[in-house]
NUFI-662820 format. One record per residue (C-alpha): x, y, z; residue in one letter; residue number from 1. Coordinates in steps of 0.05 Angstrom, whole numbers, plus 5000, padded with zeros to 4 digits. Example, Ala and Ser with C-alpha at 12.3 -4.5 7.8 and 13.67 -1.06 7.14 Angstrom:
<pts>
<c1: 5246; c2: 4910; c3: 5156; rest: A; nr: 1>
<c1: 5273; c2: 4979; c3: 5143; rest: S; nr: 2>
</pts>
This chain:
<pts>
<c1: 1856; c2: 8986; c3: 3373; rest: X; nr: 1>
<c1: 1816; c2: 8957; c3: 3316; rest: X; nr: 2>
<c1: 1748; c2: 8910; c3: 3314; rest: X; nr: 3>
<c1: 1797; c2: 8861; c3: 3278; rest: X; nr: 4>
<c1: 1839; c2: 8799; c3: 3330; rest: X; nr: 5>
<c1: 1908; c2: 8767; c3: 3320; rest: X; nr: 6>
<c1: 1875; c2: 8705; c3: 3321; rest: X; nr: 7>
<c1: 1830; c2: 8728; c3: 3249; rest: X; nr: 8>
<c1: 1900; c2: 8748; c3: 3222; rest: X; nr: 9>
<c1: 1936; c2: 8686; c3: 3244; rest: X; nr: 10>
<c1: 1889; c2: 8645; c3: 3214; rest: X; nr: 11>
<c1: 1887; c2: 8688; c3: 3142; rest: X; nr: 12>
<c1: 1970; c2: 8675; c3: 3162; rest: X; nr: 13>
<c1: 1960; c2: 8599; c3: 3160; rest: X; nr: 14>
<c1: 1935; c2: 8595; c3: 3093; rest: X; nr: 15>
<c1: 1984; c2: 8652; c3: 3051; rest: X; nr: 16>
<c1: 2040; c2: 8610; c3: 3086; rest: X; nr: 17>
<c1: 2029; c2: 8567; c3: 3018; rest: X; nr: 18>
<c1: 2055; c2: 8622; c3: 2979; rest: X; nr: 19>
<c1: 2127; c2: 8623; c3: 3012; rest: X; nr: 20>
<c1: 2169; c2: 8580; c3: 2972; rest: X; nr: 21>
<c1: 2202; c2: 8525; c3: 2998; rest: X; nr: 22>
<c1: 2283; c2: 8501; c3: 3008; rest: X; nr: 23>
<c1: 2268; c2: 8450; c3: 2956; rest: X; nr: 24>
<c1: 2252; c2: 8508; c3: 2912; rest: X; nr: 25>
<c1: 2301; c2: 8551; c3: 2928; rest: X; nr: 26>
<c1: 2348; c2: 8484; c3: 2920; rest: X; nr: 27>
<c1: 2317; c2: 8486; c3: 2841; rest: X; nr: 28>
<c1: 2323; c2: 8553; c3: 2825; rest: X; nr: 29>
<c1: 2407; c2: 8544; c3: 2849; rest: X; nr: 30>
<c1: 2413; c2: 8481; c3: 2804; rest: X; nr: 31>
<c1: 2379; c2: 8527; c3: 2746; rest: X; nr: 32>
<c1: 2427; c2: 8529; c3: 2678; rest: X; nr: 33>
<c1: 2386; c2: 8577; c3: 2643; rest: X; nr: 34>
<c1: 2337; c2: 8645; c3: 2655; rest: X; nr: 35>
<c1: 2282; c2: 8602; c3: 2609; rest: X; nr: 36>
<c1: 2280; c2: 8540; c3: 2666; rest: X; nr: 37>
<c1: 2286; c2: 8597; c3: 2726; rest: X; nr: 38>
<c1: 2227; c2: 8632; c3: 2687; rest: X; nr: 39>
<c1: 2193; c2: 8559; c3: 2690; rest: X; nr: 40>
<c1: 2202; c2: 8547; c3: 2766; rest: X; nr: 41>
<c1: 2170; c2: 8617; c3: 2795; rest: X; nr: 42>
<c1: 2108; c2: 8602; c3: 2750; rest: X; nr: 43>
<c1: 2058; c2: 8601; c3: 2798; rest: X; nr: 44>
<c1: 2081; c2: 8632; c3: 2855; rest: X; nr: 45>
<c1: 2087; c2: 8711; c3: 2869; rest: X; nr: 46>
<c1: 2146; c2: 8722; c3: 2834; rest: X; nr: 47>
<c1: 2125; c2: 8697; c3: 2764; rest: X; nr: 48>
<c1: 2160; c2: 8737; c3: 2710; rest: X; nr: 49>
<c1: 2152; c2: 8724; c3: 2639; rest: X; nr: 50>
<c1: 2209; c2: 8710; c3: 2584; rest: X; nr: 51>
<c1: 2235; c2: 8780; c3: 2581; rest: X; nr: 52>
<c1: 2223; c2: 8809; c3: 2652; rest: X; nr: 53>
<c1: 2268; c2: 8743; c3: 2679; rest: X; nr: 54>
<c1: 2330; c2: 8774; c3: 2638; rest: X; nr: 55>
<c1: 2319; c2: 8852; c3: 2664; rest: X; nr: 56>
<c1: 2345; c2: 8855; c3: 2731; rest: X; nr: 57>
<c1: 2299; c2: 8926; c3: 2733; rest: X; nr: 58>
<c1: 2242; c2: 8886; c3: 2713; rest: X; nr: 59>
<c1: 2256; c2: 8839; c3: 2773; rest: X; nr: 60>
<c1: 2268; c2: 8878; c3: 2828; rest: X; nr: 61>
<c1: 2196; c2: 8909; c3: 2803; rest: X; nr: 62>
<c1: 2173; c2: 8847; c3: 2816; rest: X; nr: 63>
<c1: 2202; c2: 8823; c3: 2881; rest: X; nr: 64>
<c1: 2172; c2: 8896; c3: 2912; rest: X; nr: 65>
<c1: 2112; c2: 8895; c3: 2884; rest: X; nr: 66>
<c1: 2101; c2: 8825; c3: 2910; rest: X; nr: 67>
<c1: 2129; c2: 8843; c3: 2983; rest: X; nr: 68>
<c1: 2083; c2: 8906; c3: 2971; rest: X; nr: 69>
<c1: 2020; c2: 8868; c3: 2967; rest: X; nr: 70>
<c1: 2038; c2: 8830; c3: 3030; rest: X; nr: 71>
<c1: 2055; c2: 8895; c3: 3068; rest: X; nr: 72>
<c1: 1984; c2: 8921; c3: 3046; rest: X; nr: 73>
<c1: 1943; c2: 8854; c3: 3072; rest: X; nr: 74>
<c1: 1984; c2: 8860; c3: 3129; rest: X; nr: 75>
<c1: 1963; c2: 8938; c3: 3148; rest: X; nr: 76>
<c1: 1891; c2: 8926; c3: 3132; rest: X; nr: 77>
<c1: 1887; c2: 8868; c3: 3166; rest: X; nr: 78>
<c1: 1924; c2: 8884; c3: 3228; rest: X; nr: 79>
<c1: 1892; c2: 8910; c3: 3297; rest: X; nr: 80>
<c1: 1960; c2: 8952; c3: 3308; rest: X; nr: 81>
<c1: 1991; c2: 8981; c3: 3241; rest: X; nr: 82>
<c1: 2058; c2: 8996; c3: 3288; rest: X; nr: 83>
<c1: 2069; c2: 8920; c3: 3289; rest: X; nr: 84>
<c1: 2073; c2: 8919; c3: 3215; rest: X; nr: 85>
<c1: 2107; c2: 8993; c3: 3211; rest: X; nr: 86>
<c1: 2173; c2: 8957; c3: 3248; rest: X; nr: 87>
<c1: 2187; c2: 8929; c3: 3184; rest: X; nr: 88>
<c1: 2164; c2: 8988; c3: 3131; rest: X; nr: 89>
<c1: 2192; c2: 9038; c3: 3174; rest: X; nr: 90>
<c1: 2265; c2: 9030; c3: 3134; rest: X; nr: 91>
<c1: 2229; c2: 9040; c3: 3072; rest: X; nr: 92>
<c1: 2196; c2: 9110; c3: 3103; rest: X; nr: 93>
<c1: 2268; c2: 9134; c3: 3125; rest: X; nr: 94>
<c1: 2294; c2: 9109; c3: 3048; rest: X; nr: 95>
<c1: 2251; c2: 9161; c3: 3016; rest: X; nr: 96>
<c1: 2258; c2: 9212; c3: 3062; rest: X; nr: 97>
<c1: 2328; c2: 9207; c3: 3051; rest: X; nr: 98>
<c1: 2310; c2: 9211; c3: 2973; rest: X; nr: 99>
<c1: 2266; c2: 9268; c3: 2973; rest: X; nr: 100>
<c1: 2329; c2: 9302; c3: 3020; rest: X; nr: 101>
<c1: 2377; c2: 9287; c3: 2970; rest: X; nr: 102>
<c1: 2327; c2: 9314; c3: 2914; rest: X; nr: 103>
<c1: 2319; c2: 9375; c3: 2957; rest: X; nr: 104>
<c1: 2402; c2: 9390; c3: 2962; rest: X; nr: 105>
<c1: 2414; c2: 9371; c3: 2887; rest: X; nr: 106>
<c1: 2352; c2: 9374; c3: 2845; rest: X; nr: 107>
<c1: 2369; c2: 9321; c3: 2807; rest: X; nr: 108>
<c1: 2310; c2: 9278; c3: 2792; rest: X; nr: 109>
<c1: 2316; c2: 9210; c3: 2839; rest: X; nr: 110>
<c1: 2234; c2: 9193; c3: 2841; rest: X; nr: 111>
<c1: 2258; c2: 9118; c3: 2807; rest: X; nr: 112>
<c1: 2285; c2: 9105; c3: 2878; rest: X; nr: 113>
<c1: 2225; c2: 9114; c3: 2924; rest: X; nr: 114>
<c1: 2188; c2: 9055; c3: 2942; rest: X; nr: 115>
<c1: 2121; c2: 9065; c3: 2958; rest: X; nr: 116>
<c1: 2107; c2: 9018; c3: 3025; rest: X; nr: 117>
<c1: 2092; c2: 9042; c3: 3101; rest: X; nr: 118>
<c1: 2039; c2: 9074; c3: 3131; rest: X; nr: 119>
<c1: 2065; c2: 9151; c3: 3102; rest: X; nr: 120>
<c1: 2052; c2: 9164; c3: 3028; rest: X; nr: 121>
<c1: 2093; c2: 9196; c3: 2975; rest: X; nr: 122>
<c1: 2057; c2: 9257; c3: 2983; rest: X; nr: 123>
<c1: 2056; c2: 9260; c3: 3061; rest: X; nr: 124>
<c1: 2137; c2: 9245; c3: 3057; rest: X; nr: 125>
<c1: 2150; c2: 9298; c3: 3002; rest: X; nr: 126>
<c1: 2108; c2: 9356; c3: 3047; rest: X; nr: 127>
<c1: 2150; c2: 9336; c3: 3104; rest: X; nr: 128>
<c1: 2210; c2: 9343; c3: 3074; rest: X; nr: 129>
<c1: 2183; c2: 9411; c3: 3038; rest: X; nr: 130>
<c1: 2157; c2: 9439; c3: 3097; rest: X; nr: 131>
<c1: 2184; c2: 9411; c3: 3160; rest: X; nr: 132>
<c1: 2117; c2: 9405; c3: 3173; rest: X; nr: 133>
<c1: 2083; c2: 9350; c3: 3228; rest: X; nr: 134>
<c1: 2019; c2: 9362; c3: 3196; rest: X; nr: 135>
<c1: 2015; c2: 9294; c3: 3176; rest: X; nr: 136>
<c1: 2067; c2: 9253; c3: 3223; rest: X; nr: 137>
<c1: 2101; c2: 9251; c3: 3287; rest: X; nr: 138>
<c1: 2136; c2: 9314; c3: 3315; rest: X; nr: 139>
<c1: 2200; c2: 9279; c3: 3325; rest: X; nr: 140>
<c1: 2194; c2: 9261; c3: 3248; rest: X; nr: 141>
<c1: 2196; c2: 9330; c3: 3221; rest: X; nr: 142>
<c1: 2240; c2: 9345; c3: 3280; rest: X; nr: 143>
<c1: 2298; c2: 9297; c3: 3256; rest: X; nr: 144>
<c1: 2286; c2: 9316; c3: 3187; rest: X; nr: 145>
<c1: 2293; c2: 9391; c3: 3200; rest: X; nr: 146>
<c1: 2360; c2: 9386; c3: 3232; rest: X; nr: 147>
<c1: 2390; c2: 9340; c3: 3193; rest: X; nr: 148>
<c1: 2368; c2: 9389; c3: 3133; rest: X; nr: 149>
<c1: 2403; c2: 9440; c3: 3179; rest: X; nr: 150>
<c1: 2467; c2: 9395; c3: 3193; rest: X; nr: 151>
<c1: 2468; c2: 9394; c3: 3113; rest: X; nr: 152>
<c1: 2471; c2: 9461; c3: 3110; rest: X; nr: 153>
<c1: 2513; c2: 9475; c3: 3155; rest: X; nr: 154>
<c1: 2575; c2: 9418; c3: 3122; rest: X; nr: 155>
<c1: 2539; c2: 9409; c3: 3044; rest: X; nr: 156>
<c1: 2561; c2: 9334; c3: 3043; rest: X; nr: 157>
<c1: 2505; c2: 9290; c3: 3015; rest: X; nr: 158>
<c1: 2532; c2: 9234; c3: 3073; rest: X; nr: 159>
<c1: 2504; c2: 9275; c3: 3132; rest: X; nr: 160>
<c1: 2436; c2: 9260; c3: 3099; rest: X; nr: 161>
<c1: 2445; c2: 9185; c3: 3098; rest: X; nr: 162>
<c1: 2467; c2: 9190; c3: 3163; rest: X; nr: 163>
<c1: 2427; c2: 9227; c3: 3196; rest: X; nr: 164>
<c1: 2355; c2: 9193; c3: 3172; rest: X; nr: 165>
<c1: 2399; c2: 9128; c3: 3190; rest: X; nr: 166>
<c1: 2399; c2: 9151; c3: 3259; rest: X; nr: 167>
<c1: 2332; c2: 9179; c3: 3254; rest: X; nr: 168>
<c1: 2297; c2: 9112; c3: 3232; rest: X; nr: 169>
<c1: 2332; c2: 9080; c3: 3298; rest: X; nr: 170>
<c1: 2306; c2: 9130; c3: 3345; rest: X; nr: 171>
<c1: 2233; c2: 9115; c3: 3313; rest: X; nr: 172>
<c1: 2239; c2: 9046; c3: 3318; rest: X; nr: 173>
<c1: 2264; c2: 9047; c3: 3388; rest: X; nr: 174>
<c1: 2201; c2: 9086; c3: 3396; rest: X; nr: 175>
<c1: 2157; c2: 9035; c3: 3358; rest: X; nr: 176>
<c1: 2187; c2: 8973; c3: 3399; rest: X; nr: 177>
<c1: 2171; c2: 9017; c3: 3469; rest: X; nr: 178>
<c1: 2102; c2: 9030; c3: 3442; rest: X; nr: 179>
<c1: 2077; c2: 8961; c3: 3425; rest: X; nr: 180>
<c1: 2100; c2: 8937; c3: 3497; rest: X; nr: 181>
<c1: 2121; c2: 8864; c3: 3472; rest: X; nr: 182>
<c1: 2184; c2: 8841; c3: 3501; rest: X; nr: 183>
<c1: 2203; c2: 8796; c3: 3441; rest: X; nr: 184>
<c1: 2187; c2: 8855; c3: 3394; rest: X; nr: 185>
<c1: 2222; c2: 8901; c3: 3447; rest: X; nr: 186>
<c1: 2286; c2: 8839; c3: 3431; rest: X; nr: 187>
<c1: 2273; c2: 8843; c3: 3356; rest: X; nr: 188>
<c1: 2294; c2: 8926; c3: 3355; rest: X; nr: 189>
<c1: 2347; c2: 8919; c3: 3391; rest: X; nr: 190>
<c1: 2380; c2: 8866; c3: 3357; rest: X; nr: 191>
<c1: 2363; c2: 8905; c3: 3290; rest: X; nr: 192>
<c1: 2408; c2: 8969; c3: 3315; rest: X; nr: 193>
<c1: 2462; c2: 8923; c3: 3354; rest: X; nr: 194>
<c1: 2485; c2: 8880; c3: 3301; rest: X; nr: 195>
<c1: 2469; c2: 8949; c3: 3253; rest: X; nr: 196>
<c1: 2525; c2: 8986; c3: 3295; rest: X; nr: 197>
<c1: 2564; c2: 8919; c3: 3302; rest: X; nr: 198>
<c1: 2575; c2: 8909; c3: 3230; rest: X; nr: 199>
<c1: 2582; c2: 8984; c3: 3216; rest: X; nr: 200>
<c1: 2645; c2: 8981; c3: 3262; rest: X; nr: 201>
<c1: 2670; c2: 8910; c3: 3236; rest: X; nr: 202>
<c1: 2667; c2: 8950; c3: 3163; rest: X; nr: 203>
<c1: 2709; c2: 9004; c3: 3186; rest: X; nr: 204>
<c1: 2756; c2: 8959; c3: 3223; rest: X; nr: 205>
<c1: 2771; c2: 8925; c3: 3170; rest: X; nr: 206>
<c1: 2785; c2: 8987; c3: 3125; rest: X; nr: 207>
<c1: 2816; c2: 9015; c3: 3188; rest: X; nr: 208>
<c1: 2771; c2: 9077; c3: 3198; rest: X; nr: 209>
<c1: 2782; c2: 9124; c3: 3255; rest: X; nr: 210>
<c1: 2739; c2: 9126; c3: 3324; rest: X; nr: 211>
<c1: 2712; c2: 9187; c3: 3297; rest: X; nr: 212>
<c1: 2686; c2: 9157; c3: 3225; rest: X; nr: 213>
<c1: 2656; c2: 9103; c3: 3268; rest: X; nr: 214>
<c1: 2624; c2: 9145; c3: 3323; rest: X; nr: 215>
<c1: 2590; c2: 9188; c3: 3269; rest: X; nr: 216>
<c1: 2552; c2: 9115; c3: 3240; rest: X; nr: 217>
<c1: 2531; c2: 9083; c3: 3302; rest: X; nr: 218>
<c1: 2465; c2: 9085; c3: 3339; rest: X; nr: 219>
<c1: 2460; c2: 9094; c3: 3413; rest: X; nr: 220>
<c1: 2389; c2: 9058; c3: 3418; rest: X; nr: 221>
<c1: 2411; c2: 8984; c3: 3425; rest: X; nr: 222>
<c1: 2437; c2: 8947; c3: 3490; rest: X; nr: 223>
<c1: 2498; c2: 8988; c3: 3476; rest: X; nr: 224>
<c1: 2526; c2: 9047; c3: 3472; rest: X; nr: 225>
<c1: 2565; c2: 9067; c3: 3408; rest: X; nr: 226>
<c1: 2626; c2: 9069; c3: 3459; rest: X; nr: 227>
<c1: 2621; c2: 9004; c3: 3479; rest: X; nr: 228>
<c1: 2614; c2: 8965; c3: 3422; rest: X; nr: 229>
<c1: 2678; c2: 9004; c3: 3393; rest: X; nr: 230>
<c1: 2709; c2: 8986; c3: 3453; rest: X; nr: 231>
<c1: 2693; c2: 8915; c3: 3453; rest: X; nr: 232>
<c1: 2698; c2: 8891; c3: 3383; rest: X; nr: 233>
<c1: 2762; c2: 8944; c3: 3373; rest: X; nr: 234>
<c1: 2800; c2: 8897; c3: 3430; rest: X; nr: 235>
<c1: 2769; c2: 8830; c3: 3392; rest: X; nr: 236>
<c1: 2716; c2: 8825; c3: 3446; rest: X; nr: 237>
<c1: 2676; c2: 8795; c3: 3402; rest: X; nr: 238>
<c1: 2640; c2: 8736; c3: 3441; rest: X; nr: 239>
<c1: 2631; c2: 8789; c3: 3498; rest: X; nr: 240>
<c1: 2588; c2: 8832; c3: 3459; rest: X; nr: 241>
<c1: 2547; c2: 8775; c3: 3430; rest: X; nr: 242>
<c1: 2534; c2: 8745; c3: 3496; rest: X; nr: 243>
<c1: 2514; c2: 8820; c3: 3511; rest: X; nr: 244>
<c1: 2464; c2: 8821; c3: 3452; rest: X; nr: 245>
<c1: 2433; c2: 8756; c3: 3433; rest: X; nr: 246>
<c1: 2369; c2: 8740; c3: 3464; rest: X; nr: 247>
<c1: 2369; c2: 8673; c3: 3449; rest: X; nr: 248>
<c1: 2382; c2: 8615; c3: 3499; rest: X; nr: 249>
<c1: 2434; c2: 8568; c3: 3484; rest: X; nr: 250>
<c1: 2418; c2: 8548; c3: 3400; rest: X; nr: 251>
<c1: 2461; c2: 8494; c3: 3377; rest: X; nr: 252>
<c1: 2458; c2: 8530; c3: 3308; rest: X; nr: 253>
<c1: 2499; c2: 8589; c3: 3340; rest: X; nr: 254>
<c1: 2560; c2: 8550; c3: 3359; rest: X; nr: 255>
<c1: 2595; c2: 8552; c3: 3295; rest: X; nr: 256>
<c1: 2594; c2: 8634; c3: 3298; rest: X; nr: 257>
<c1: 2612; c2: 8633; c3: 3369; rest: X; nr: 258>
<c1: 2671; c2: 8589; c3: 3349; rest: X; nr: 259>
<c1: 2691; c2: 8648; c3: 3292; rest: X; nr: 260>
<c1: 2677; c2: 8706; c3: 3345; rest: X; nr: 261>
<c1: 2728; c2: 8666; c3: 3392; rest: X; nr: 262>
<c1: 2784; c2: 8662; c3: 3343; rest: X; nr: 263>
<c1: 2779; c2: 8728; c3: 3307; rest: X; nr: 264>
<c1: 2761; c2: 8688; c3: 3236; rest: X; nr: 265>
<c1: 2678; c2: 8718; c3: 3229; rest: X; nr: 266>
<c1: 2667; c2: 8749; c3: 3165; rest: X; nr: 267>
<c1: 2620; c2: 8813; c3: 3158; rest: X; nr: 268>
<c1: 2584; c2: 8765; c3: 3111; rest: X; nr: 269>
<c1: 2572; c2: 8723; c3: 3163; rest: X; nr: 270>
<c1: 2556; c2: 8769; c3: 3210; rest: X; nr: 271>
<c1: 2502; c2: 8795; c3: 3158; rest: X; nr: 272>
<c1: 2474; c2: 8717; c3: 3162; rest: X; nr: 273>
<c1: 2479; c2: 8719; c3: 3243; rest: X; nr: 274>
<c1: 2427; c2: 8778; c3: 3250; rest: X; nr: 275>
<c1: 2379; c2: 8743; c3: 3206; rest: X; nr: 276>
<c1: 2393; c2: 8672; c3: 3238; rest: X; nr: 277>
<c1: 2374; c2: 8705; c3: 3305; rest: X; nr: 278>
<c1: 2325; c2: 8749; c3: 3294; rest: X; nr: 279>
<c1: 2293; c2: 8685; c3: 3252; rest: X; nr: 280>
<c1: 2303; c2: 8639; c3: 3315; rest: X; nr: 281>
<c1: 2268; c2: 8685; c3: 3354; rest: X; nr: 282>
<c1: 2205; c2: 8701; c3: 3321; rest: X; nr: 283>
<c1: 2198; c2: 8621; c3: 3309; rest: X; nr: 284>
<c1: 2182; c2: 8618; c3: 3387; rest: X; nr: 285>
<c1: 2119; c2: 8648; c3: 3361; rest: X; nr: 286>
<c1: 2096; c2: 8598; c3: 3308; rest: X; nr: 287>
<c1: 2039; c2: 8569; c3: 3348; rest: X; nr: 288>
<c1: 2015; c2: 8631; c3: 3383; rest: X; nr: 289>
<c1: 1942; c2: 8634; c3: 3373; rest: X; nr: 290>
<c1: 1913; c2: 8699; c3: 3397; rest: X; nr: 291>
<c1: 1989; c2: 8748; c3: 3385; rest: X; nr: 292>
<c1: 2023; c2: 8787; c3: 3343; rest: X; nr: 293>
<c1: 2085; c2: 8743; c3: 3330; rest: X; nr: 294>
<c1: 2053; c2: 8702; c3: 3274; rest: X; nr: 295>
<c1: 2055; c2: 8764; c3: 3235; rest: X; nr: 296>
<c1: 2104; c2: 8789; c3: 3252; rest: X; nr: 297>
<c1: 2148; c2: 8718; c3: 3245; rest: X; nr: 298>
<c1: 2105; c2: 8718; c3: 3169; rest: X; nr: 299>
<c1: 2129; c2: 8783; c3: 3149; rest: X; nr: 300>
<c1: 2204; c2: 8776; c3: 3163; rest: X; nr: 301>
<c1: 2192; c2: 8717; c3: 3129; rest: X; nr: 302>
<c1: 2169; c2: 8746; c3: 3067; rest: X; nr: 303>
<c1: 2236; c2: 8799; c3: 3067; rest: X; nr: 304>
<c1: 2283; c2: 8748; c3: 3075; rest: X; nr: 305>
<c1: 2241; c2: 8715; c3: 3016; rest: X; nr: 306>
<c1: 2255; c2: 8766; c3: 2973; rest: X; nr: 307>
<c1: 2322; c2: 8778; c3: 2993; rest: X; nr: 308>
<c1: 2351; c2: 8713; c3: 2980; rest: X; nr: 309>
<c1: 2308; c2: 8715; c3: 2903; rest: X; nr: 310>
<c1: 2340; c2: 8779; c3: 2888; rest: X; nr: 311>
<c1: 2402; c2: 8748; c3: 2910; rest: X; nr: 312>
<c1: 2394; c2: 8689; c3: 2868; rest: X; nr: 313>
<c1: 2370; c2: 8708; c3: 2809; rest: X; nr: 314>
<c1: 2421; c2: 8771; c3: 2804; rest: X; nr: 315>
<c1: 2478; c2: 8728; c3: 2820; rest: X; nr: 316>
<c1: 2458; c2: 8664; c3: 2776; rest: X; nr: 317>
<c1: 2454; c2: 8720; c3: 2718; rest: X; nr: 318>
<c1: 2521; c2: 8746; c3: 2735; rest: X; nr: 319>
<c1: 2550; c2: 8677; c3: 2739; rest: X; nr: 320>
<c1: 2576; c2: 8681; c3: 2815; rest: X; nr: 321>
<c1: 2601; c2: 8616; c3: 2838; rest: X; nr: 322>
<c1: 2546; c2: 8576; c3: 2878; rest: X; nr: 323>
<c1: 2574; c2: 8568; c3: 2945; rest: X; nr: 324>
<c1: 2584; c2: 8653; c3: 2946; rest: X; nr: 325>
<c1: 2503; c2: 8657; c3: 2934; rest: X; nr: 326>
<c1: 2494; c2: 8609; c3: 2979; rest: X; nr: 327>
<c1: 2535; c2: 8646; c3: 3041; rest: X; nr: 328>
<c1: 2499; c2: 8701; c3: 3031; rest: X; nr: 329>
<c1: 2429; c2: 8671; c3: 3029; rest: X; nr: 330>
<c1: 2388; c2: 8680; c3: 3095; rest: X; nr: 331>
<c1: 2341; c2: 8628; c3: 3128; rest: X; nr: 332>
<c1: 2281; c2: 8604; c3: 3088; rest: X; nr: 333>
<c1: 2211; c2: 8597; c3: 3123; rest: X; nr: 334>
<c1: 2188; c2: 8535; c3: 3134; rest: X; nr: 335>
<c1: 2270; c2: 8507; c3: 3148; rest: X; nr: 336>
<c1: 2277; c2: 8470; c3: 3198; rest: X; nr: 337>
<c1: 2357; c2: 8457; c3: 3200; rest: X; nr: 338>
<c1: 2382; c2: 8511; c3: 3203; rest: X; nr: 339>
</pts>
């Protein structure tokens, strides 16, 4: 444990809240005509991108990460457990591993797609994936790595390598969650890897997959087992399983999902929105904690769904999707209070 407190973070929190930007904002950047007044409104806050970058959706995305990669930085140096902040860079450890596997099995040259955030570097990552090596990480890292390597071997499909460090970063965050010994950060994982394996299967339902391309996806460290949440939502069980899941007490906001779930009518898009809605709702329990990790944690959740819903909005404002699409897709904004 380091020298440093939550409550020294959560105050450093309670001024870099200025920097999120608001639903009026976000409200602005939707009623944009033009890249030039877009470029105009994200002057000033992280995201600023000049004449030319605003039109490059490479350029952006640059941008957005670099900004979220600044945060994720503050948040490791100034945390007194870099776990807490690994629950949310652990995807993008698992990403490049995946990368550097697929590099491995084709050679082709794929170093555009790493993204340098979490507590492993480049180098570390690239070793482990050379080596099988747990020189610098875990054993069960280089464990998972090695046989899904070896399951690749064994089949030569490029999908057992997705899938496997899929199922890989689960296992670790199950691990992380037990190891910080916070029952609403204990909640947050497993509502991560149940409404993971829930959308997985509503995905294949819809494009009627077998059991067996379903069992292959799914994660077996939530509240459920891959079994039953085939089971459930296969047999339109879906209220069951949510009532099974959510952590939340009764949340007026839910009811209109509940309603969906009840008649068979929920989209996977809305789904997508319902893991972010809760996982939102229950972090905000944490808002006024003095002396805990949940400001930070609440603050950096914040700043991902931040930059998803920019990326969002500024690649589909370029591409000239209808508004009401952007705005089904776009998750809850810090600092909203209706939602």
């Amino acid at each position: 444990m380091s020298e440093r407190t939550y409550s020294q973070v959560n105050t450093g929190i309670s001024v870099r809240e200025a920097s999120f930007l608001s639903p009026s904002q976000f409200e602005q950047l939707l009623a944009s005509d033009s890249s030039e007044s877009r470029e105009v409104l994200l002057q000033g806050t992280p995201y600023a991108l000049d004449g030319q970058e605003i039109k490059n959706p490479e350029a952006i995305e640059s941008r957005l990460m670099a900004a979220l990669l600044a945060e994720y930085q503050w948040a490791f140096e100034a945390t007194p457990q870099s776990d807490l902040v690994s629950l949310f860079t652990l995807k993008y450890t698992y990403h490049n591993l995946k990368v550097y596997l697929k590099h491995k099995a084709t050679e082709r040259t794929l170093g555009h797609l790493l993204i340098p955030i979490g507590p492993y570097s480049l180098d570390v990552l690239e070793h482990l994936v050379a080596t099988f090596s747990a020189e610098y990480c875990p054993n069960f890292m280089a464990e998972e790595v090695a046989a899904t390597w070896q399951e690749y071997q064994d089949y030569q499909d490029l999908r057992v390598l997705e899938i496997g460090m899929d199922l890989a970063y689960f296992k670790h965050l199950k691990i992380l969650g037990e190891s910080l010994d916070h029952p609403i950060l204990k909640q947050l994982v497993d509502v991560t890897i149940d409404f993971y394996n829930a959308i997985t299967v509503k995905r294949a339902l819809d494009q009627h997959k077998p059991h067996s391309f379903m069992h292959q996806l799914l994660s077996d460290e939530g509240s459920l087992s891959a079994h039953q949440v085939i089971d459930l939502l296969e047999s339109g069980q879906w209220l069951t399983w949510f009532y099974q899941v959510n952590p939340l007490d009764y949340d007026l906001a839910l009811d209109t999902y509940e309603e969906k779930m009840r008649t068979g009518q929920l989209k996977t898009v809305e789904l997508e929105y319902l893991e972010s809605l809760v996982k939102f709702s229950l972090l905000d329990a944490g808002r006024f904690e003095v002396d805990g990790p949940l400001p930070l944690v609440r603050y950096l959740y914040g700043k991902e769904l931040e930059v998803t819903n920019l990326r969002l909005v500024l690649s589909g404002l370029d591409n000239g999707f209808p508004l009401a699409d952007i705005k089904e897709r776009m998750r809850p904004i810090y600092g909203q209070t209706d939602l």
